[in-house]
C-alpha positions as CSV (number, residue, x, y, z in Angstrom):
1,X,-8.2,51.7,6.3
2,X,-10.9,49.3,5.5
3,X,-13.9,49.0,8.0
4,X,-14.2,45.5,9.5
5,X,-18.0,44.4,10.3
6,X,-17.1,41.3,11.3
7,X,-14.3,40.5,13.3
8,X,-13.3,36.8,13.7
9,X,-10.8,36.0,16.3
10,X,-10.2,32.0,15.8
11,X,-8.7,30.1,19.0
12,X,-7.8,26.5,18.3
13,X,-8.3,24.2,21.3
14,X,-8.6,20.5,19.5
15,X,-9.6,17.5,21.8
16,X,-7.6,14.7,20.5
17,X,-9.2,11.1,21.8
18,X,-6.8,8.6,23.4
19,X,-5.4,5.5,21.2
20,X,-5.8,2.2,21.9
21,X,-2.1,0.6,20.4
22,X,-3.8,-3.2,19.0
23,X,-0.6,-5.4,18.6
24,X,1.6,-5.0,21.8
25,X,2.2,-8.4,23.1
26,X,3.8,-10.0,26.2
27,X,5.9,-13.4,26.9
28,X,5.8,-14.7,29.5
29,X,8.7,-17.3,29.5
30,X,12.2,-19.3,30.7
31,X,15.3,-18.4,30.5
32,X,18.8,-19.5,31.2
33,X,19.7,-15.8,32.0
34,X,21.4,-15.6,35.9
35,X,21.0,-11.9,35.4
36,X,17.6,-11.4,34.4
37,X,15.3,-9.9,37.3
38,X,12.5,-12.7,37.7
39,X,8.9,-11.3,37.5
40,X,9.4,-8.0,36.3
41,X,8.6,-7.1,32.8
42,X,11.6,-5.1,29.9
43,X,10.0,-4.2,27.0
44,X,11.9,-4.8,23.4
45,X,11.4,-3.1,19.8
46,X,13.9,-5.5,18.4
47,X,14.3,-9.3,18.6
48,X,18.4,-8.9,19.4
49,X,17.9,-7.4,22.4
50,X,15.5,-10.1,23.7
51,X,17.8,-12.8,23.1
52,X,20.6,-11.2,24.6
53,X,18.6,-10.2,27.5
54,X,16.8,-13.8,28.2
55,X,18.7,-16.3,26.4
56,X,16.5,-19.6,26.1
57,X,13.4,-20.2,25.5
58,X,11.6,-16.4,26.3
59,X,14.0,-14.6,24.2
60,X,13.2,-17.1,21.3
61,X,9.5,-16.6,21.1
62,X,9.8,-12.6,21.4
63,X,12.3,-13.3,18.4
64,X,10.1,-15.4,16.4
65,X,6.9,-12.7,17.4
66,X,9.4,-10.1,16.1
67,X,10.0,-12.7,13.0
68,X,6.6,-12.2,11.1
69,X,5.3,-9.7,8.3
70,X,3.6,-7.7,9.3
71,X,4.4,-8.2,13.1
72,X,4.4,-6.3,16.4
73,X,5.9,-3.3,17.1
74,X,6.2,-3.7,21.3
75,X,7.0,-7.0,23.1
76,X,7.4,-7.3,26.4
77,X,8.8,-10.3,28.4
78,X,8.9,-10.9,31.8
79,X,11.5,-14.2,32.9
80,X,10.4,-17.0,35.2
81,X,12.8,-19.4,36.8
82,X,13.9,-22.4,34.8
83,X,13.7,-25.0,37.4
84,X,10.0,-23.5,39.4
85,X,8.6,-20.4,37.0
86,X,6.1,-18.9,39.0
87,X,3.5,-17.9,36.5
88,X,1.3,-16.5,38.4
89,X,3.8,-13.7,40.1
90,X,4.6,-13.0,36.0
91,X,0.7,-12.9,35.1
92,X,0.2,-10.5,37.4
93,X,3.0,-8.2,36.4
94,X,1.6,-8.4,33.0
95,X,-1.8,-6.9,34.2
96,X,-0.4,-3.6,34.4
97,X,1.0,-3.6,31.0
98,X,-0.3,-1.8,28.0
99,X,-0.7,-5.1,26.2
100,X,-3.4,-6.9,23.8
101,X,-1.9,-10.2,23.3
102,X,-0.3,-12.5,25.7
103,X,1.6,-15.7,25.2
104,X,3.8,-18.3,27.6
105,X,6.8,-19.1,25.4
106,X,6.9,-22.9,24.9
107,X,4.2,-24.2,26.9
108,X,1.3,-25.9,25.0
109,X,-1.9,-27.0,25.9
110,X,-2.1,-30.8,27.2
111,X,-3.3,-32.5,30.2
112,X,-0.1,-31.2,32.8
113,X,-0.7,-27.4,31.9
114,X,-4.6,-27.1,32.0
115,X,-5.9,-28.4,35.3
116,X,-6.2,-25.6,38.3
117,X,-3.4,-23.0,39.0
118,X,-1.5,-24.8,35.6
119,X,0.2,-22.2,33.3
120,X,-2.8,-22.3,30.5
121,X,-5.3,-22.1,33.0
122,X,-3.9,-19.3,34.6
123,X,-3.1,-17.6,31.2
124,X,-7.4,-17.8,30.2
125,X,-8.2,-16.4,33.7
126,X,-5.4,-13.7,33.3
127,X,-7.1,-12.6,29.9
128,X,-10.4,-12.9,31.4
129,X,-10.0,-11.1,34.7
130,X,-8.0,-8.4,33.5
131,X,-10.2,-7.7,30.2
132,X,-13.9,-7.9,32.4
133,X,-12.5,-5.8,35.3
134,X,-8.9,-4.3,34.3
135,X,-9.0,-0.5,33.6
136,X,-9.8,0.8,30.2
137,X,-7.5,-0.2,27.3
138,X,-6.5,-3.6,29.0
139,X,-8.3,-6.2,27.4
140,X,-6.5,-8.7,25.8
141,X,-6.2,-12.3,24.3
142,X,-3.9,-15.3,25.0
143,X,-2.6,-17.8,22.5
144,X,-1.6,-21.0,23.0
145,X,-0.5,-23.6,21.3
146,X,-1.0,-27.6,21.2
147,X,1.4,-30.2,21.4
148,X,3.7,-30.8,18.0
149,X,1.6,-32.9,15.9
150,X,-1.6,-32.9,18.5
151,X,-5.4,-32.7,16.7
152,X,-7.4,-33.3,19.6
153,X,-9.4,-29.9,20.2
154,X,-10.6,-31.7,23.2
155,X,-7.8,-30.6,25.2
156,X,-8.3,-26.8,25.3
157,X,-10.0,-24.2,28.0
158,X,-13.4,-22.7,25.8
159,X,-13.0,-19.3,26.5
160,X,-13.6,-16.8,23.4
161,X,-10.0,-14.8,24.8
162,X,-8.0,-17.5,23.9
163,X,-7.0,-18.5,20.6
164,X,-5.6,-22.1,20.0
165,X,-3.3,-23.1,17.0
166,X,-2.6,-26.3,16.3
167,X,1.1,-27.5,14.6
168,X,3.4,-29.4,13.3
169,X,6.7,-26.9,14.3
170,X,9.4,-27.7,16.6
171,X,9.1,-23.9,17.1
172,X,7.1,-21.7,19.3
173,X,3.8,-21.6,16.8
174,X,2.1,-19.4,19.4
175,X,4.9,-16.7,19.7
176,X,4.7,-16.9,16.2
177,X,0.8,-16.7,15.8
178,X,0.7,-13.9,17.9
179,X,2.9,-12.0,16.3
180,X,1.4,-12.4,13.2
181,X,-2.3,-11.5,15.0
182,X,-0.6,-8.5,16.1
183,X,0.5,-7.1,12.8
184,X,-3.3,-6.8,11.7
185,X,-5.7,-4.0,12.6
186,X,-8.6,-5.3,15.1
187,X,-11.4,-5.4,12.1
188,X,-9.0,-8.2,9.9
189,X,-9.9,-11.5,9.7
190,X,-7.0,-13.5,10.4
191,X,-7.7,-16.4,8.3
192,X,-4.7,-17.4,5.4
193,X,-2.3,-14.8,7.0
194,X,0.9,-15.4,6.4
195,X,2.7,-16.7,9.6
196,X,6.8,-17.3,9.4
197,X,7.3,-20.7,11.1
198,X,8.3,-23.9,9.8
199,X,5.0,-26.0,10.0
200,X,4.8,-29.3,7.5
201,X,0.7,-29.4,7.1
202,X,-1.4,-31.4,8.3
203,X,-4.0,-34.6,7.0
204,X,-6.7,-34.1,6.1
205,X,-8.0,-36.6,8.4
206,X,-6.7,-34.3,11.2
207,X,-8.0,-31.0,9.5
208,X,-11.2,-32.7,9.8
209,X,-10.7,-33.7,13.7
210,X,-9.6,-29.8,14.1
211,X,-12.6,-28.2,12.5
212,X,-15.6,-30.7,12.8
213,X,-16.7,-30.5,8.9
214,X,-19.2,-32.8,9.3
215,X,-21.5,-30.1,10.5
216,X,-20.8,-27.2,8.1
217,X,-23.2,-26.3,5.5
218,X,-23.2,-23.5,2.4
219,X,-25.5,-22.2,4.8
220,X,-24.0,-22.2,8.2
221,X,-20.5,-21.8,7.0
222,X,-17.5,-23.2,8.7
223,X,-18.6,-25.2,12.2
224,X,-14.9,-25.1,13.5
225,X,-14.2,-26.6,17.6
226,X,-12.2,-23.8,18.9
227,X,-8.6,-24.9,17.6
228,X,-7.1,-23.3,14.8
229,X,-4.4,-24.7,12.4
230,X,-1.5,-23.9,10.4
231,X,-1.6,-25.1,6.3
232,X,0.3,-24.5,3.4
233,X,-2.8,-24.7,0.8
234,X,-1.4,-25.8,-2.9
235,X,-3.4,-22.6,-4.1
236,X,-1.1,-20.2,-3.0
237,X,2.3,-19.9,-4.7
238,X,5.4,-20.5,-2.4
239,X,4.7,-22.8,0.0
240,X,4.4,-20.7,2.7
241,X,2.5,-21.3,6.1
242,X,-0.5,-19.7,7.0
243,X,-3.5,-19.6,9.2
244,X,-5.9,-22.4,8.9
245,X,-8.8,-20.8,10.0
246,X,-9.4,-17.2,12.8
247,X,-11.2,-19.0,15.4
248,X,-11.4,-18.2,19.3
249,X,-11.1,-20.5,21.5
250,X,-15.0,-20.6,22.9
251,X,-17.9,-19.5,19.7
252,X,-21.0,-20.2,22.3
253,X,-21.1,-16.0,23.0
254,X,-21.4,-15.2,19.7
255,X,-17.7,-14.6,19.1
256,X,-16.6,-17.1,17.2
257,X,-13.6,-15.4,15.6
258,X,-10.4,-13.2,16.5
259,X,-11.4,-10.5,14.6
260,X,-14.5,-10.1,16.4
261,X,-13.1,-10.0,19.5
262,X,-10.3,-7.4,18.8
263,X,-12.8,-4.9,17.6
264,X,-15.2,-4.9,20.0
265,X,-12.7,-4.3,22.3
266,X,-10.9,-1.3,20.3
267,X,-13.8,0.0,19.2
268,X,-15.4,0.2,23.1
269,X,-12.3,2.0,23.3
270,X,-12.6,4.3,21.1
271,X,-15.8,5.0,21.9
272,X,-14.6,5.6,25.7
273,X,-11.8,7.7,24.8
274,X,-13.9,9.8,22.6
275,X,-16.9,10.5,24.8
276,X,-14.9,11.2,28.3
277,X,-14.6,14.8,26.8
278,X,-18.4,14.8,27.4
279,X,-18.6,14.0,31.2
280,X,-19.1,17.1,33.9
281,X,-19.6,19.0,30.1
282,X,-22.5,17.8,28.5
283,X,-25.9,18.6,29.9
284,X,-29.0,16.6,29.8
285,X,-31.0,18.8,27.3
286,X,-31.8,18.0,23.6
287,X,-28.9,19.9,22.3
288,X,-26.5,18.2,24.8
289,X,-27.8,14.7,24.1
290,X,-27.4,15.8,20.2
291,X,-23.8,16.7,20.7
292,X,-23.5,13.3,22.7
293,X,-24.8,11.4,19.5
294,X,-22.4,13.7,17.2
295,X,-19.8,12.0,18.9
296,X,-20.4,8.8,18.6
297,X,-21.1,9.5,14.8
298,X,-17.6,10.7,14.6
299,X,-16.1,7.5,15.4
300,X,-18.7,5.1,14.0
301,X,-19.0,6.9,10.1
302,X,-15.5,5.9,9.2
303,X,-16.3,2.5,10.2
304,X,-18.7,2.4,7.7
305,X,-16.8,4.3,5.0
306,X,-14.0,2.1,5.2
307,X,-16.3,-1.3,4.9
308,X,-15.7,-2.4,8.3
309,X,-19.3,-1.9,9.7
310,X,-22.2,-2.3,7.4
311,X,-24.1,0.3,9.6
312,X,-25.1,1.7,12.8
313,X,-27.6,3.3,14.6
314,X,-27.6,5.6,17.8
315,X,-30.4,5.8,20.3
316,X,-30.9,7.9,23.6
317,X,-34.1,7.2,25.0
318,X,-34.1,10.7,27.0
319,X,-33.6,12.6,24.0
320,X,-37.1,11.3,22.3
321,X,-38.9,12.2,25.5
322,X,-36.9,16.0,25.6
323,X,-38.6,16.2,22.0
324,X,-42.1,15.9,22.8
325,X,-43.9,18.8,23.7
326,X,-43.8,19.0,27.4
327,X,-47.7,19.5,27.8
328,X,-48.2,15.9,26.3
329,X,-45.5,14.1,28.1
330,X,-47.3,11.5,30.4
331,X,-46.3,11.8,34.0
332,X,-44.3,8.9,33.8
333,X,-42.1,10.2,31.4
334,X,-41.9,13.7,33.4
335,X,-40.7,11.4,35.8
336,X,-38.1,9.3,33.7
337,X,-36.5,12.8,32.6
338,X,-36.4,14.1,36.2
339,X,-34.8,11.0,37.1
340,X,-32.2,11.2,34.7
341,X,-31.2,14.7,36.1
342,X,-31.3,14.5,39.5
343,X,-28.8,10.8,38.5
344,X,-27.3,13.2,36.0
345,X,-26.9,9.0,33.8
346,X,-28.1,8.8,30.1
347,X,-28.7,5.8,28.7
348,X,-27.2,5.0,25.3
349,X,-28.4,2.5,23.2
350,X,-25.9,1.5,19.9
351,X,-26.4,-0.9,17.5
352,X,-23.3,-2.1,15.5
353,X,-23.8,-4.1,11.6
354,X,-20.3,-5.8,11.5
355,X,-19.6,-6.6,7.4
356,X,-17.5,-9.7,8.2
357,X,-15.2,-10.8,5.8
358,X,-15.3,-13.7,3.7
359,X,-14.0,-17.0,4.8
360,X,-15.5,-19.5,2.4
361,X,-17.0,-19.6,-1.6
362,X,-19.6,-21.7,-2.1
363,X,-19.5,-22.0,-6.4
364,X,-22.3,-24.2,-8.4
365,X,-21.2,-24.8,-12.1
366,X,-23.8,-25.7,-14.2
367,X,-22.7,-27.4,-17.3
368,X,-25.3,-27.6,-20.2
């Protein structure tokens, strides 16, 4: 029998983070269903089952959501009445869902639907309210859509949760815009996605009302007002209708696109969901505060292998103060670390290089 120095008895106990779905959406709409239980939200996988469910105009734009390559995998719809929805009741039944996106089937943004307790104002409070103080997992964006034909940016909420599309569909080119939003991972610029909707394209004279080019420079890039449009450009075979441009609805905060948006929301997720395993575990030493940073590391380095960030860097104040020899700490810092236990709260300081993608060329040809 061979002698065994070393015995190794391996027990597998994996932690494995929470995910954070990106592309579950909810309609809130109409329909002419006497059946369907006003308020309360069903959830669909397949477009059938909406429009038998809530015939009219709800189970049209989960249909047309359903409709686009790539597209969503979960939509949920929650019925108002025809005659008086109550918007509000079905806004707030769509706080407690597991949703990212959030649409009001055929209701676009104009004068009637944007003043106080209006649908679209109520839809950028929802996705405001519920993303700042909603539990973890819950933010979210609305998408709304102007009038047929309408190129007046002037008309819409600034808020950077909304995203605005502009149209020339007798279709619900919101449903259908956030299905298509849907289909993409958080980090993908939406800009020339395909989106299945019948759309003729717009002037150029409008384009220009849209996205303000007056101001856009090979420098600055594209200015854009908040409203995005659909196009059929002439350099991409098929005629097909895609997305104009990936704006929000507000760039004043520094988020002046969808992407941007989506993942700093899944990646504060992920982030969350990766570190809870640390809390009432970790302690505040240097070898706890290094397994803290290890953590984060594990979720940021794909980032960065996969081209979505350019780079990052980690920094726990505490830990540079645990590193110093404890005889030339100043009493300050003595203090700072005592502090910190007794609170048993680290500070963590992250700094995120986003590699956006590339929305315009800028080419000089030089002829000699």
């Amino acid at each position: 029998m061979a002698v065994r120095y070393i015995r190794v008895d391996p027990i597998v106990n994996l932690f494995a983070p929470a995910v954070r779905a990106f592309g579950n959406i909810a309609v809130v709409g109409r329909t002419t269903s006497t059946t369907a239980a006003i308020g309360k939200a069903a959830l669909f996988t397949n477009p059938d089952d909406a429009k038998k469910a809530f015939p009219g105009e709800l189970g049209a734009a989960i249909a047309l959501a359903f409709a686009q390559t790539p597209g969503p995998a979960l939509v949920y719809g929650v019925p108002v009445a025809t005659e008086t929805p109550d918007w509000a009741t079905a806004l707030g039944a769509v706080a407690a869902l597991n949703v990212q996106l959030v649409v009001l089937a055929n209701t676009p943004v104009n004068k009637t639907t944007t003043p106080k307790d209006a649908p679209i104002q109520l839809l950028s409070d929802h996705v405001t309210s519920v993303s700042n103080t909603g539990a973890d997992g819950m933010e979210r964006m609305g998408v709304a859509m102007l009038d047929k034909g309408a190129a007046d940016p002037g008309v819409i909420l600034p808020n950077e949760r909304m995203v605005y599309i502009a149209h020339n569909s007798d279709q619900d080119a919101a449903a259908a815009v956030a299905g298509t939003i849907a289909g993409y991972e958080p980090s993908v610029s939406l800009l020339l996605k395909p989106v299945n909707i019948v759309s003729p394209p717009f002037s150029h004279a409008d384009i220009e009302k849209l996205n303000d080019p007056g101001k856009e420079t090979a420098a600055s890039g594209p200015a854009g007002l908040g409203v995005n449009w659909l196009t059929t450009p002439s350099l991409i075979p098929g005629n097909g209708v895609f997305m104009g441009e990936s704006y929000t609805g507000d760039a004043s905060h520094g988020k002046k696109y969808i992407d941007v948006v989506r993942f700093v929301d899944d990646v504060s997720f992920q982030l969350k969901a990766r570190l809870i395993s640390s809390i009432g575990n970790v302690r505040i030493t240097r070898s706890g505060l290094r397994t803290l940073i290890a953590r984060m590391e594990a979720i940021l380095t794909p980032l960065v292998e996969t081209d979505v960030l350019n780079g990052f860097e980690v920094v726990v104040p505490l830990l540079a103060l645990l590193d110093k020899d404890p005889a030339t700490r100043t009493p300050e810092e003595t203090q700072r670390i005592h502090d910190a236990e007794v609170a048993r709260l680290v500070q963590v300081l992250a700094a995120l290089k986003y590699a956006g993608a590339v929305h315009r060329i800028s080419i000089s040809l030089k002829f000699d």
